[in-house]
N, C-alpha and C positions, 0 to 999 in steps of 0.2 A: 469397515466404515463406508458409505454409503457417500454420492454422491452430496447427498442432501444435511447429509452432517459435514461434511469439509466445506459446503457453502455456510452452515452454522456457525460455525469454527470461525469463518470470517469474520462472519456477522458480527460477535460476538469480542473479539476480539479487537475490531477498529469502531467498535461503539456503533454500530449502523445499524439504521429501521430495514427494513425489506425495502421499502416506498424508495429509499434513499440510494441506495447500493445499487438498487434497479436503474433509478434516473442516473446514476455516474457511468453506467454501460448502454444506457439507450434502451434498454427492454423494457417492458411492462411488469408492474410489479406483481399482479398476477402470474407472469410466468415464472419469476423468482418464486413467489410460493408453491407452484407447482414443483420445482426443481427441488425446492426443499422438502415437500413433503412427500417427493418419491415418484407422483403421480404424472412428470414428463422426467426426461432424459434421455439420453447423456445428451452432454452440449458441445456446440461448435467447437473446432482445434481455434474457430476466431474469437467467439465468444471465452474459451479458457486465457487465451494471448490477452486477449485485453482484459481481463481481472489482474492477469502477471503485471499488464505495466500499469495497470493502474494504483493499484495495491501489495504489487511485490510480492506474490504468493503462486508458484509453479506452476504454469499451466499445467505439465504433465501431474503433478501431485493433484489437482483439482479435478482434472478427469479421471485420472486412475486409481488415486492414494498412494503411488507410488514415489520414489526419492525424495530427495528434499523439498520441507512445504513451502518452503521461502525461497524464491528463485536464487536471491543473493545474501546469504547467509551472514555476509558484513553490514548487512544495511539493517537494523532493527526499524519496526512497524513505525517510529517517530521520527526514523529519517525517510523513508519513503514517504510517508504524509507531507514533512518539509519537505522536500523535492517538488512532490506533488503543485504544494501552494508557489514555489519559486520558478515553476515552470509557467505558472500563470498570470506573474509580475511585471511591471514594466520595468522597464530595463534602468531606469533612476531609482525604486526601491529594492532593485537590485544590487547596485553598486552601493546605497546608502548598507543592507546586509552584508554587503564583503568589508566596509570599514569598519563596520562593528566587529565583526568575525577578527579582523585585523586587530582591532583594538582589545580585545581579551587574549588573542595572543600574543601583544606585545605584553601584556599588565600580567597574566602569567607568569613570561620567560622571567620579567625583572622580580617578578615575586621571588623567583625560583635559583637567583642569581645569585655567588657564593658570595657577591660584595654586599649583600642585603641583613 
């Protein structure tokens, strides 16, 4: 597997145009198609780091193919993307998300409670 298919793989998997994936890293989309279609490579240890935190996807796995492709194997693609968007929030629609988060776990627990 080629570099330019585990950039695919991405691609493809968080829904992303080239145009798009490009502008969340800073590069020109141009060079994202070159990387995919083979015709530049390999890429920075910086450029691999920042797809990992951006996307949660191993740097070392993105340059090499090697280990695992997902840096943190407990975090599926829709909780990196939530992070992602929570990292971006001000800090009042952030707490308004921790009482909601609060409040299914409390309507839960009582669902789940032997007195119910």
């Amino acid at each position: 597997m080629t570099l330019g298919d585990r950039l695919r793989i991405i691609l493809e998997e968080r829904n992303l145009k080239q145009i798009d994936f490009a502008k969340s890293l800073g590069v020109s989309a141009n060079y994202i198609s070159l990387l995919i279609s083979g015709k530049r490579g390999p890429i920075s240890d910086t450029l691999a780091k920042l797809i990992e935190e951006t996307y949660g996807y191993s740097a070392a796995w993105i340059m090499t193919g090697d280990g695992e492709k997902i840096s943190n194997p407990s975090l599926s693609a829709a909780k990196v993307e939530f992070i992602k968007k929570i990292q971006k929030m001000p800090d009042d629609e952030i707490t308004a998300l921790l009482a909601f988060a609060n409040s299914l776990t409390n309507i839960k627990k009582s669902l789940s409670s032997p007195e119910n």
